[in-house]
Steps between C-alpha positions, in 0.01 A plus 500: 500500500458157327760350295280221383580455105101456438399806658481756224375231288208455740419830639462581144219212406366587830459866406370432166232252583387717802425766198363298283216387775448848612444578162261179434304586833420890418411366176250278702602196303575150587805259430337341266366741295832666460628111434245505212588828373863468491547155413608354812392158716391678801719346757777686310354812555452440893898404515561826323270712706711313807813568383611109408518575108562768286340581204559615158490864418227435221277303792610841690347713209179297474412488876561893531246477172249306650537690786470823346837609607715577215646822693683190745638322185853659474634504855316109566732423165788660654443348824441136316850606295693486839325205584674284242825661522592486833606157511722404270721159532830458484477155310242615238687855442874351458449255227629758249761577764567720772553840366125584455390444846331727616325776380533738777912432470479607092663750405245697397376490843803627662530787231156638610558483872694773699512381848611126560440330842680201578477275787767200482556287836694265323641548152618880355246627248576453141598855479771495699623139366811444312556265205628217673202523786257535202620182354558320837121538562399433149709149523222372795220623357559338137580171714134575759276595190621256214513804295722511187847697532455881355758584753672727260196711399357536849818637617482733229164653578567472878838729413272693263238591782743542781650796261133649526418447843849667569417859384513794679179612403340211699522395904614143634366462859639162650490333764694144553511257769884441635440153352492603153847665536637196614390223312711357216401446211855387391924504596591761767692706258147508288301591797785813590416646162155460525458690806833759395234545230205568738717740657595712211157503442406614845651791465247602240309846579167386316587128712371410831644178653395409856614179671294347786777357743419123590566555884227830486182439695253458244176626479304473140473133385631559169591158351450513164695696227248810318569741275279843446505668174351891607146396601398325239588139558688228693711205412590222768650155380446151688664199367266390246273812381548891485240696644365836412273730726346801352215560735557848663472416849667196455800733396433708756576220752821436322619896502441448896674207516811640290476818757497280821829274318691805444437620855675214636813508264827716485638720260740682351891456684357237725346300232813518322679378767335242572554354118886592538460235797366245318782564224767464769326153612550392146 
């Protein structure tokens, strides 16, 4: 499975244009008259049909027109839709500030999903974070991003969506690399109440915490931190952008993935122990 940032982004445009010149062809049309008709220079319409541009949704609805395939219009909008909002930058996004990043972490979003699954190799998911870690990881990213400091509110709506996420009526499925449960983010003493925390809440019925031990022989190459909300979407973060996948078998990759991760991790009293270790290295 890829992990490259661009991917949805271009699997998308690729999947779009490759529609658009099916749809041109049966029509038995050329570039240019579809150029003509929808009020395009016709080397734009040959990097859409490839996959290197993407177009608007009302040059979507007039090449289904001239095509004579208005039936297509609503799922090539939809498709065009996920196009633009896959990729959405860091840098651009946090100008107002950090606690609207995101759309797939709103709290809307995590009221309408009942199954959460999260991979972490390296930092615990937001869920699970306490104030302090919250604010410890807010301080860097204020400093990366040159974003203005809403500290105060986004720990407010991150507190306000953990309380949703954390509701019996809903599943957490995670699975976290060793690394992420030993990584400071600030004094010892802060660290051994984060993870006390984590351990309170591992003991959750509707929770489901494994850890992947860092001396376990690894199989799945799972290097990047995703999260799955049901079947409907996925969220993965790099350094500068947050991506969003919502093609089906592009989830479906993910969902193997997650299954293949939690395979290789441990649960329950073992995973437990094996944070009560790192507490009694602290």
């Amino acid at each position: 499975m890829t992990t490259d940032p661009s991917s949805p982004v271009a699997s998308a445009r690729r999947e779009l244009g490759s529609r658009l010149r099916q749809l041109r062809k049966s029509a038995g049309l050329t570039q240019q008259v579809v150029a003509d008709a929808t009020g395009q220079h016709v080397t734009r319409v040959s990097r859409i049909e490839n996959g290197g541009q993407a177009p608007t949704e009302r040059q979507v609805t007039d090449w289904c027109g001239v095509c004579r395939a208005d039936a297509e219009i609503p799922e090539l909008i939809a498709i065009t839709r996920a196009t633009e909002t896959a990729y959405l930058e860091w840098s651009r996004q946090s100008r107002v500030g950090m606690r609207r990043l995101g759309d797939l972490h709103s709290i809307a979003t995590y009221r309408r999903t009942r199954t959460f699954r999260i991979h972490e190799p390296l930092v615990l998911p937001g869920v699970f974070q306490t104030e302090t870690y919250i604010r410890q990881m807010l301080a860097f990213w204020y400093t990366f991003l040159d974003a203005p400091d809403d500290a105060d509110a986004t720990v407010s709506m991150k507190t306000e969506r953990t309380a949703v996420a954390l509701n019996p009526a809903k599943r957490i499925l995670a699975v976290l690399g060793e690394q992420a449960l030993r990584t400071r983010r600030g004094t010892s003493s802060e660290h051994s109440d984060q993870l006390t925390h984590l351990l309170s809440l591992m003991r959750l019925p509707f929770v489901s915490v494994g850890v992947i031990p860092a001396d376990v022989q690894r199989r799945a190459i799972g290097t990047i931190g995703f999260w799955i909300f049901d079947d409907k979407a996925v969220a993965l973060e790099t350094p500068t952008a947050a991506i969003k996948v919502t093609r089906p078998k592009e989830i479906a990759l993910y969902a193997s993935m997650f299954d293949q991760l939690q395979s290789e991790a441990v649960y329950g009293h073992e995973a437990r122990r094996l944070v009560g270790r790192i507490l009694a290295d602290l």
